[in-house]
C-alpha positions, 0 to 999 in steps of 0.5 A, a space after each residue: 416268180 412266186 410273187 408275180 403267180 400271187 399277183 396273178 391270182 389276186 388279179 384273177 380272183 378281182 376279175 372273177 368276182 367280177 364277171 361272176 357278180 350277178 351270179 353273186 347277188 344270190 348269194 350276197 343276200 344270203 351271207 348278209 341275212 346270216 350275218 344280221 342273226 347275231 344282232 337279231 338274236 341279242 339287240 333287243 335283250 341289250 337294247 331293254 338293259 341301255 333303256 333299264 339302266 337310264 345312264 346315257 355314257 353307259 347307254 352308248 357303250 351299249 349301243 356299241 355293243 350291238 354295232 359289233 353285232 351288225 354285219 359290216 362290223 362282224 368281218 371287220 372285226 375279225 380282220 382286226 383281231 386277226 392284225 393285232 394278235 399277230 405279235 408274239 411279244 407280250 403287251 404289244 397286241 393290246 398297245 395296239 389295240 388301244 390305238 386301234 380304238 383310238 383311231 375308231 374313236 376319232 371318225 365317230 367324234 369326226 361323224 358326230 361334229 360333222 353330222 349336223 353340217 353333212 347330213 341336214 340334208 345336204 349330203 346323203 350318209 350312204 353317198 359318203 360311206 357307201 363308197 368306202 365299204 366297198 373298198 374294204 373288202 378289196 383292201 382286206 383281200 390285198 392284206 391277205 394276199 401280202 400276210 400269206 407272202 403271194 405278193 410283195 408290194 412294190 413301193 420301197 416304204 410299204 411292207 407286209 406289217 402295215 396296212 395296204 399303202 401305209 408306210 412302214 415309217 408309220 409304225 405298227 402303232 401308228 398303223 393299229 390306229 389307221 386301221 381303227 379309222 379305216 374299220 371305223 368307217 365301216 357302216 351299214 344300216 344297222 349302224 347308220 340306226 345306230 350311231 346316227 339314229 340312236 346315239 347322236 341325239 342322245 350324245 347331243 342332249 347330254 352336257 358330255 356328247 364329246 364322250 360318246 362317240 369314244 364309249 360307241 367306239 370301245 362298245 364296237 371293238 369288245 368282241 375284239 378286246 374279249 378274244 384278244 383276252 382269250 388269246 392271251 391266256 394261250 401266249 406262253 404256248 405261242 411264245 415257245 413257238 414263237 422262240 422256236 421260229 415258228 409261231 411267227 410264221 404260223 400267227 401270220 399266215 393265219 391272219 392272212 387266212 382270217 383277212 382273205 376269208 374277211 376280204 371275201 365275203 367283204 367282196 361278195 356281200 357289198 358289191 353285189 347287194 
């Protein structure tokens, strides 16, 4: 009964947001104007130290650092932290984070190769990646919902310790490293400046370009490597609680707390802009 009232209300809270989006669109301007503060604040301080430093590799990585400040990868972000901190048992979060990266790493060498092909003027950015940052949102309520057990996805190979329809023979590596690429595709027009106006032309004029969409990458998924850093120097308090039963439970309803807050705004911002 209690998966079917969760399924209610995950059905109602689609339905809501979509009877209420252009009450919304207000809003959404307003949840994206203060998310954009962070990179306002610090673009141009890293910006002159990528331009003072006059190392390209480290120049990308730069330019990665402040992708992690727009706003489609602030919530994402968070989304991911809250995913790959779930685990109580030492080293797993940051195996997972590798793979996280990875995957991030493999869509900017992707978009970098493909980049000359699709976007010469044959195919707009925002037609492909518009489509796909709409979906986030939606697919991050549907992980809350799961992590916070209101529903239980039906099919037998899906469980609340993969991402959305991934199996759980993938494995929660496998499954770290599809959710970098489901958050690598995550773009906005911060990002779009970024990656293709900034870093490709710089990639291509450099004899090592394969390098750095990867450097991009990890640049983008330090706000995650930090906190997962602090996370750590508290984990023999989660262990104990871990050890008691309890810190499992606790580090998973919070993920789903910290998914559905992502998934929300996600919503809110991409589909009433």
């Amino acid at each position: 009964m209690r998966t079917y009232r969760g399924w209610a209300g995950l059905l109602g809270l689609f339905l809501a947001l979509a009877l209420f989006s252009s009450q919304l669109s207000w809003l959404s301007a307003d949840l994206y104007r203060l998310a954009s503060q962070p990179f306002a604040w610090l673009a141009e301080p890293i910006n002159q130290l990528r331009l003072g430093l006059s190392v390209p590799l480290l120049g990308a990585f730069l330019l990665g650092v402040l992708g992690s400040l727009a706003p489609c990868q602030l919530s994402t972000n968070a989304a991911a932290l809250s995913w790959l901190s779930r685990e109580a048992a030492p080293f797993t979060a940051w195996r997972r984070l590798a793979w996280f990266v990875l995957g991030k790493s493999v869509v900017y060498l992707g978009l970098a190769g493909a980049a000359a092909v699709l976007f010469n003027g044959l195919v707009s950015p925002g037609e492909v990646f518009a489509p796909v940052r709409k979906a986030l949102g939606p697919l991050m309520l549907v992980m809350g919902f799961v992590l916070l057990g209101w529903i239980r996805l039906p099919l037998p190979s899906l469980s609340a310790q993969r991402l959305g329809h991934w199996g759980r023979a993938l494995g929660g590596d496998t499954g770290s490293a599809l959710l970098g690429v489901s958050f690598g595709l995550a773009f906005c027009p911060t990002m779009f400046t970024l990656f293709f106006g900034l870093m490709l032309p710089t990639a291509a004029a450099s004899g090592l370009g394969f390098a750095f969409p990867a450097l991009f990458a990890l640049g983008t998924a330090l706000p995650v490597i930090l906190m997962l850093a602090l996370l750590e120097q508290g984990r023999p308090r989660g262990q104990v609680l871990g050890g008691l039963g309890r810190g499992g439970r606790v580090l998973r309803g919070a993920s789903g707390a910290v998914l559905l807050a992502a998934g929300l705004y996600d919503t809110v911002v991409y589909w009433s802009l």
